[in-house]
N, C-alpha and C positions, 0 to 999 in steps of 0.2 A: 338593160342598163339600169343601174340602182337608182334608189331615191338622190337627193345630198340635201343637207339641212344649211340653212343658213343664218352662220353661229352669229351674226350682229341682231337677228331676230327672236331667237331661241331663247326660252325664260327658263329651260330647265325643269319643266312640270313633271317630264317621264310621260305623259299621255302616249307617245310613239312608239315609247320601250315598251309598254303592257301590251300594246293591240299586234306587234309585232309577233304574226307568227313562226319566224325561223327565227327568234330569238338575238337578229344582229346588230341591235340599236344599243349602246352603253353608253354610259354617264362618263363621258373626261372630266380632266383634273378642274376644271373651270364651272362644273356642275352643270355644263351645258351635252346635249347626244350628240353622237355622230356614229353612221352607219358605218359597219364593215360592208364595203362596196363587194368583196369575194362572196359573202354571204346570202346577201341582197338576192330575192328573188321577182322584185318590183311588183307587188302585189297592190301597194298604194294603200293599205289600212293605214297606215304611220302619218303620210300627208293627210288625210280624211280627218283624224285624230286630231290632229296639232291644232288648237284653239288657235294660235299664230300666225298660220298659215307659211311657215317660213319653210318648209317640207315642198321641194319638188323635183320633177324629172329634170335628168341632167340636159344639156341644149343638147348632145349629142339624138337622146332620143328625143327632144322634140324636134329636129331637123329631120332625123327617119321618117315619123312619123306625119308632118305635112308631107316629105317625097311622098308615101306611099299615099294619103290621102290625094292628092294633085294626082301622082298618076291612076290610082284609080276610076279618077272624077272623070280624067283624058280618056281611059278605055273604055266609060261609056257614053261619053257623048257623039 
């Protein structure tokens, strides 16, 4: 699942767009990024990057991601 930026936070620096390595971070009309989510291979340099901090995982993948943490933690206790 892609990053998504959160355009009320977003100053527009480009930091995300350079470190971006599949190239799918662009500047919209408001001089703020937004990812092409098709693109997106959630590698997390982009959110790392953002002085901002306004860069992160969508809820869907942080809801995968505690399931599989919980049931991990379940199969070995």
């Amino acid at each position: 699942m892609p990053r998504i930026i959160s355009k009320s936070d977003c100053v527009g620096c480009a930091n995300c767009e350079r470190v971006c390595i599949v190239g799918c971070i662009t500047e919209d009309k408001d001089k703020k990024r937004r990812i092409n989510e098709s693109a997106c291979v959630d590698c997390g340099a982009c959110q790392l990057a953002c002085p901002r901090k306004c860069i992160s995982q969508n809820n869907l993948t942080k809801k995968m991601i505690l399931f599989h943490k919980n049931r991990t933690i379940k199969s070995f206790v």
